[in-house]
C-alpha positions as CSV (number, residue, x, y, z in Angstrom):
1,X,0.0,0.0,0.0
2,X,1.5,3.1,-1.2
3,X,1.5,6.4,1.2
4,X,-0.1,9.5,0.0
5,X,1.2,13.0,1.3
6,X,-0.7,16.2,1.1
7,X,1.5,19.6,0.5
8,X,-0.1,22.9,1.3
9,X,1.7,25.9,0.3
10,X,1.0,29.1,1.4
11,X,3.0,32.7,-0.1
12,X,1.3,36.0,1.4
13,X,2.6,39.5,0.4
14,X,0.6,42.9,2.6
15,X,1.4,46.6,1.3
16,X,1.8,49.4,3.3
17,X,-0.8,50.8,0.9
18,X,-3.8,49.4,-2.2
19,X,-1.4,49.0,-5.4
20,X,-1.8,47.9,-8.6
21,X,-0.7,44.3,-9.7
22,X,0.7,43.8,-13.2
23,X,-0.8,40.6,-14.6
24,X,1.3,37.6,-12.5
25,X,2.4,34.5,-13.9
26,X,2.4,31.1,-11.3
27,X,4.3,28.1,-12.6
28,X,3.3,25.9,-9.5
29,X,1.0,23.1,-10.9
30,X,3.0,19.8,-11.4
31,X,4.0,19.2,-15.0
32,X,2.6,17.4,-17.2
33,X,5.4,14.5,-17.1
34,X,5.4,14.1,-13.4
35,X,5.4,10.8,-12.7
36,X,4.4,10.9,-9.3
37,X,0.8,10.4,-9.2
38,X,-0.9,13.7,-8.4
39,X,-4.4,12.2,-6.4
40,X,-5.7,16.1,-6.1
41,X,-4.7,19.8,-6.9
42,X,-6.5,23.2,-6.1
43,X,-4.8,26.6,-6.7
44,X,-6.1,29.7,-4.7
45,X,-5.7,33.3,-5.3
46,X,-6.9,35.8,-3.5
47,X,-8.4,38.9,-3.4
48,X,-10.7,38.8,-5.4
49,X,-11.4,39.9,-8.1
50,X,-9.2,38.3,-10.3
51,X,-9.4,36.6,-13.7
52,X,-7.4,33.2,-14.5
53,X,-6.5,31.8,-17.3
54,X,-4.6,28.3,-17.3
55,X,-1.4,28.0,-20.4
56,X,0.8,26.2,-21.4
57,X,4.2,27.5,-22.3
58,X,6.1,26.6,-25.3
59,X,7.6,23.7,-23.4
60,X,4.2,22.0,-22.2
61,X,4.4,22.8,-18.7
62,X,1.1,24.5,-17.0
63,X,1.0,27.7,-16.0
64,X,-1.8,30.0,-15.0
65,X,-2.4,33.8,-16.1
66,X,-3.9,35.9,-13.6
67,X,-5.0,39.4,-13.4
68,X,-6.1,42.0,-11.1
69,X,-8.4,44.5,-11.8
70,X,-8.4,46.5,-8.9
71,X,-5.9,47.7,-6.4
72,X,-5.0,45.4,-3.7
73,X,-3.5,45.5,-0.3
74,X,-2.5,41.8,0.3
75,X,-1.4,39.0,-2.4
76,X,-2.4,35.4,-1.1
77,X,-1.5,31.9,-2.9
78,X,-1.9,28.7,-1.7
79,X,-1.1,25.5,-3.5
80,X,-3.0,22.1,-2.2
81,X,-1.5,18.7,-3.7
82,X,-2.5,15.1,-2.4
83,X,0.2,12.9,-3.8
84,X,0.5,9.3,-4.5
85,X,4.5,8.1,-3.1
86,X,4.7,5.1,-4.9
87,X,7.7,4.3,-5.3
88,X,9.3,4.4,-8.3
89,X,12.4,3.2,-9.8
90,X,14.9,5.8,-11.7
91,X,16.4,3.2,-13.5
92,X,13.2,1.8,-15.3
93,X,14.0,2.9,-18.4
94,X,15.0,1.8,-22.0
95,X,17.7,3.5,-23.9
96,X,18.3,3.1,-28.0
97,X,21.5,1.1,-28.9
98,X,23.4,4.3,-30.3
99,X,23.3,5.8,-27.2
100,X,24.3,3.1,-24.9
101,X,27.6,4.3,-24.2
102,X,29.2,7.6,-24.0
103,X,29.9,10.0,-26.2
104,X,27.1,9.3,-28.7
105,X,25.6,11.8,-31.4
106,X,21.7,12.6,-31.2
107,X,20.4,12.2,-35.1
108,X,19.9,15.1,-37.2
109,X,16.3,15.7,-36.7
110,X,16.5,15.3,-32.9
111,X,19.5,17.2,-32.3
112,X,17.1,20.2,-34.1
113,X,14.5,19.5,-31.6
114,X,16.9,20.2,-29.0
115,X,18.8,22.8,-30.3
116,X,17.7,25.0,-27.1
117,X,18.4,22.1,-24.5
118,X,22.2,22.1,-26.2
119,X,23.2,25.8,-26.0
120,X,26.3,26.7,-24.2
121,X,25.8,29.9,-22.0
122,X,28.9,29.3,-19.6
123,X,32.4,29.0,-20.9
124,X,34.5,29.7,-17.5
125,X,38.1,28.5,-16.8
126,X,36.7,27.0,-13.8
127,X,33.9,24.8,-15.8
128,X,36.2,23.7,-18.4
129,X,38.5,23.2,-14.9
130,X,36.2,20.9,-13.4
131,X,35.0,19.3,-16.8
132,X,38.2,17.9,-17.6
133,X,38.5,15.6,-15.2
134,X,36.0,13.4,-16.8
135,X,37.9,13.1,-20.0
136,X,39.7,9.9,-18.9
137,X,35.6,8.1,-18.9
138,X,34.8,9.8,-22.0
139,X,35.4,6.7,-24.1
140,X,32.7,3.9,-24.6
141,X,31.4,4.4,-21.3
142,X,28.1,2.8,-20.4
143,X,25.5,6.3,-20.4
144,X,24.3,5.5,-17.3
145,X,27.3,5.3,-15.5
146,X,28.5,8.3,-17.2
147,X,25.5,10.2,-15.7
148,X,26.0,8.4,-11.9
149,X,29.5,9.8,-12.3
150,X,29.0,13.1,-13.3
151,X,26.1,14.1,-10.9
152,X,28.0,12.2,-7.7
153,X,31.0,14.3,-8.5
154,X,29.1,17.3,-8.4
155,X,27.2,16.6,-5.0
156,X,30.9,16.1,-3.8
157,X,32.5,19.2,-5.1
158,X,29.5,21.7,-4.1
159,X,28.6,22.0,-0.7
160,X,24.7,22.7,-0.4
161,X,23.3,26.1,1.4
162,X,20.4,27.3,1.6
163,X,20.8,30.7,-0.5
164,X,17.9,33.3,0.1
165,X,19.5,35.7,-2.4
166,X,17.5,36.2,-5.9
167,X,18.7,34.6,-8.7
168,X,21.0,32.0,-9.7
169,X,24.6,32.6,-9.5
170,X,26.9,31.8,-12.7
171,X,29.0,28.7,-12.6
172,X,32.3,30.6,-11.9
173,X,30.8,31.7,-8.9
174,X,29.2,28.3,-7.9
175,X,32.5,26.5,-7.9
176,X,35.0,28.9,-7.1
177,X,32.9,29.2,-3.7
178,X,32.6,25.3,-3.7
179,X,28.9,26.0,-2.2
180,X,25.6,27.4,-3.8
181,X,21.9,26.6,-3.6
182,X,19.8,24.0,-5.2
183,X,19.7,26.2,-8.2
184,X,22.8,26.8,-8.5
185,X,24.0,23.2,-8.7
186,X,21.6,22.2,-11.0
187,X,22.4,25.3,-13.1
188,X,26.3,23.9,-13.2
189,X,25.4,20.4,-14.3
190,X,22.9,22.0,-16.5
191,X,25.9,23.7,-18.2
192,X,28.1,20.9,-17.4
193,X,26.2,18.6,-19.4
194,X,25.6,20.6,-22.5
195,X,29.5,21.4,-22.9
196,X,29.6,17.4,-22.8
197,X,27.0,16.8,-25.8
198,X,24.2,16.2,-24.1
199,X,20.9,17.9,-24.2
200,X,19.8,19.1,-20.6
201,X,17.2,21.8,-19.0
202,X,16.3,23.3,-15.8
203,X,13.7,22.0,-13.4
204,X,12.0,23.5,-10.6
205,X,9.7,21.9,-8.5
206,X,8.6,20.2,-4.9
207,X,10.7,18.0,-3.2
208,X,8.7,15.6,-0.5
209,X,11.5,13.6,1.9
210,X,9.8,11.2,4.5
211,X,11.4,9.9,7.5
212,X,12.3,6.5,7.4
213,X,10.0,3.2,8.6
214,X,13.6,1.8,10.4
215,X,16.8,3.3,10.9
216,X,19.0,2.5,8.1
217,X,21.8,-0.3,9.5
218,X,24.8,0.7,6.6
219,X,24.2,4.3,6.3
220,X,22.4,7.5,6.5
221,X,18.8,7.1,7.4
222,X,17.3,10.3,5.7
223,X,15.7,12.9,7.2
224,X,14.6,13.1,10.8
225,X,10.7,14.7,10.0
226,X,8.8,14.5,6.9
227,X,10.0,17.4,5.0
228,X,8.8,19.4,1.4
229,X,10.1,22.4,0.2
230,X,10.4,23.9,-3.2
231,X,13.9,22.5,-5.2
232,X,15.5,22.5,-8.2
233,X,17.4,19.9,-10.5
234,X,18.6,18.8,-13.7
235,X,16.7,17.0,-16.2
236,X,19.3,15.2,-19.0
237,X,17.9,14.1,-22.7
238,X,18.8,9.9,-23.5
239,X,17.2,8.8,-26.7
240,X,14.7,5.9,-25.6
241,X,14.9,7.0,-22.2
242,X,13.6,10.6,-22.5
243,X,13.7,13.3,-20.0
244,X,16.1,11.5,-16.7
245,X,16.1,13.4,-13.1
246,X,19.7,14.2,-11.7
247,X,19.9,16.1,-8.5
248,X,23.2,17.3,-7.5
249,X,22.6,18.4,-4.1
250,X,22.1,14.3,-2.9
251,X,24.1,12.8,-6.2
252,X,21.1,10.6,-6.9
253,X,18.7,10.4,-10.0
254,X,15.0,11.7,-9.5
255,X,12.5,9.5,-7.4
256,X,8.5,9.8,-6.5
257,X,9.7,12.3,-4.4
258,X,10.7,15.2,-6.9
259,X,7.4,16.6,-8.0
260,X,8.4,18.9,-11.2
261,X,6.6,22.5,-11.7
262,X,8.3,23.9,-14.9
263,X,11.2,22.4,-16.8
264,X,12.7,24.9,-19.0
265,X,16.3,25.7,-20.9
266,X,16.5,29.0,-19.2
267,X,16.3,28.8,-15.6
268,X,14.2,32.3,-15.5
269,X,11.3,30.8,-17.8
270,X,11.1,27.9,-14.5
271,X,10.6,30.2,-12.0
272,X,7.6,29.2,-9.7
């Protein structure tokens, strides 16, 4: 019997005096691909009045439109989401023959498709630093150790923090510090992964740990209280496989417990 979890989210704003709102834009329903089953969702704005319209942006994800007519004092959104934890399996998936190993070359007509999930932003001494110790695996290595590797060596070399600045700092920054945010992680193996060949985007989204049944024997047992918070993480493009999870803040691929929002190239158009 699988557990369900229900996440309420709650962001309130109060002025010192009535202003006008410029139409807002709220990436926080779960995508479209989530595989995590979502049981229930309601999304609540207040004041009223206010008109809604649900989107979706140019990369499928859900987004909803809403404008003020009036002047308002106070801005209140809650987010309600019942879902199913079933556990799932981030190695359950099939990858074509060509791209077994590493490097491999997408075909013409994909690599097109993913022209935007390829482009190279970040070109720092320090990335191509950090990048080059990988070129000793670069030779028929199996993809999915490849990715293992990569995203481990990342959780290693950046220390997490939570960062309540705005904005995600450049790579340069990220690992000449040695320490960043979720966001900033994901942004550097984001980057990391395009220099490398491979098709990657941004992803922003819940992230639901539960404590554990039993203490683990062998290692670390996970959190000590259920926990959810908003996260970010890297989403890398296998042919056959699709769209994988990588978080580099635990060096593990994507579980029923990453709930994605928005998964864009550009980590501004993923912005709940």
């Amino acid at each position: 019997m699988s557990i369900h979890v229900a996440i309420n989210h709650q962001t309130r704003y109060r002025y010192a005096r009535p202003i006008a709102l410029s139409p807002h834009i709220f990436r926080l329903r779960p995508a479209p691909h989530c595989r995590t089953p979502i049981e229930a969702y309601s999304l609540t704005i207040k004041p009223d009045p206010h008109f809604i319209n649900w989107q979706q942006d140019a990369f499928g994800n859900f987004l909803a439109r809403v404008v003020f007519p009036e002047k308002v004092s106070e801005l209140y959104i809650e987010v309600d989401v019942v879902a199913d934890m079933t556990v799932i399996n981030p190695f359950d998936f099939f990858v074509e023959e060509y791209a077994a190993t590493y490097p491999f070359s997408y075909p013409a007509q994909e690599a097109k498709e993913l022209a935007p999930y390829l482009e190279i932003s970040e070109d720092g001494p320090l990335l191509q630093a950090w990048l080059a110790g990988f070129e000793l695996v670069k030779a028929k290595t199996p993809i999915i150790d490849f990715l293992v590797a990569l995203n481990r060596r990342l959780w290693q070399d950046i220390e997490y923090n939570i960062r309540m600045e705005t904005g995600i700092q450049r790579c340069e920054e990220t690992l000449g510090r040695a320490n960043g945010s979720c966001r900033d992680s994901a942004w550097v193996l984001v980057q990391a992964l395009r220099h490398l060949g491979l098709a990657a985007r941004f992803a922003s989204g819940y992230l639901v740990q539960l404590t554990a049944d039993q203490k683990s024997l062998d290692g670390p047992s996970g959190p000590e209280a259920d926990f959810t918070d908003l996260h970010a993480w890297a989403e890398v493009y296998i042919p056959g496989a699709g769209w994988i999870g990588l978080d580099p803040t635990s060096g593990l691929l994507t579980g029923e417990g990453h709930i994605p929002l928005a998964c864009t190239p550009d980590p501004q158009s993923a912005a709940p």
